[in-house]
C-alpha positions in Angstrom: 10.4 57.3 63.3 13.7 56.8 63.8 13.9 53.0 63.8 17.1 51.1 62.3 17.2 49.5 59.2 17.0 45.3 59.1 18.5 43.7 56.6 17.4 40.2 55.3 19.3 37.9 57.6 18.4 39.8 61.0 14.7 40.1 59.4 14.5 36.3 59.3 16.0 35.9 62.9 13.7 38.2 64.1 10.3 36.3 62.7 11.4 33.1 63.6 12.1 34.7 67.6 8.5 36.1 67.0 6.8 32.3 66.2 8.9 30.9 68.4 7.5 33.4 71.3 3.9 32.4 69.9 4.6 28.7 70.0 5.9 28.6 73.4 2.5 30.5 74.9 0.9 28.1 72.7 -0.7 30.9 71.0 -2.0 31.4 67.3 -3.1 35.1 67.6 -1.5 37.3 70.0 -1.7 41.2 70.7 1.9 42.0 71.8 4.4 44.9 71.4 8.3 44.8 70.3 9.2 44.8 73.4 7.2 41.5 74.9 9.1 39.6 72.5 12.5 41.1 73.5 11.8 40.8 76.8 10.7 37.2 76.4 14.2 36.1 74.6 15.9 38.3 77.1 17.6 40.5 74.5 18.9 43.9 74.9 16.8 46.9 74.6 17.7 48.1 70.9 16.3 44.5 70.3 13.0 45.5 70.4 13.2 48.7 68.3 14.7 46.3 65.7 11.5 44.2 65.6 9.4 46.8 65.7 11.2 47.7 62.3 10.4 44.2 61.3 7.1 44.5 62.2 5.9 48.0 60.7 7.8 46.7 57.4 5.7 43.5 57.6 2.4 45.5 58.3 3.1 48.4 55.8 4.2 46.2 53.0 1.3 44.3 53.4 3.5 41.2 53.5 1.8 37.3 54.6 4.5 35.1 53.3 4.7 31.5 54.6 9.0 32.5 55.6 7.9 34.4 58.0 5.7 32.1 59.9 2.8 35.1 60.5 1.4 37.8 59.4 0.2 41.4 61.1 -3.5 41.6 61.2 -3.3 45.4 62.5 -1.3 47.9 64.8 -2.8 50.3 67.4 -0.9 52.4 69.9 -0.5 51.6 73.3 -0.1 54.9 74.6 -0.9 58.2 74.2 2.3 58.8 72.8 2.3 56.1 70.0 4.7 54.4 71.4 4.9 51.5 71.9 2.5 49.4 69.0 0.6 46.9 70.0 0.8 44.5 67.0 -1.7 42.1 66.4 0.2 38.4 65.2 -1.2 35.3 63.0 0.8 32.6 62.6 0.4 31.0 59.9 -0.3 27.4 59.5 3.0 26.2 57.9 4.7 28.0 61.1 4.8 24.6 63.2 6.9 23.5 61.1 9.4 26.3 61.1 10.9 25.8 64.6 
């Protein structure tokens, strides 16, 4: 609710910030929110609402496509208030190669 729109460039940007924070913890799975990846590329707060947007589109559409360099296994609220989603990331093995 309420979350902006992405277009296709900023939606690519944001994945490969995403495997990028995966790679760097030298993790392949990884429960994080939005906002632990924002935080982590020390971007500005509307940041992480963006890829939150990302990331619901991703786990709505049902999309696992090697461009993005992961796929959403599941969501679950962190809070009682449903915000923010804990997301849980796959990279994908092609991903490596991505950064």
């Amino acid at each position: 609710m309420g979350h902006r729109r992405t277009d296709s460039t900023r939606r690519y940007n944001y994945a490969h910030l995403i495997c990028a924070y995966l790679l760097h913890n030298n993790l392949s799975r990884a429960d994080v929110t939005a906002r632990d990846i924002a935080q982590f590329h020390h971007l500005a707060g509307s940041s992480s609402q963006s890829i939150s947007a990302l990331l619901n589109f991703l786990y709505s559409n049902h999309i696992r496509e090697t461009r993005f360099g992961f796929y959403i296994m599941g969501t679950a609220p962190f809070k009682k208030s449903d915000y923010p989603h804990h997301y849980t990331i796959e990279l994908i093995d092609q991903a490596h190669g991505l950064l």
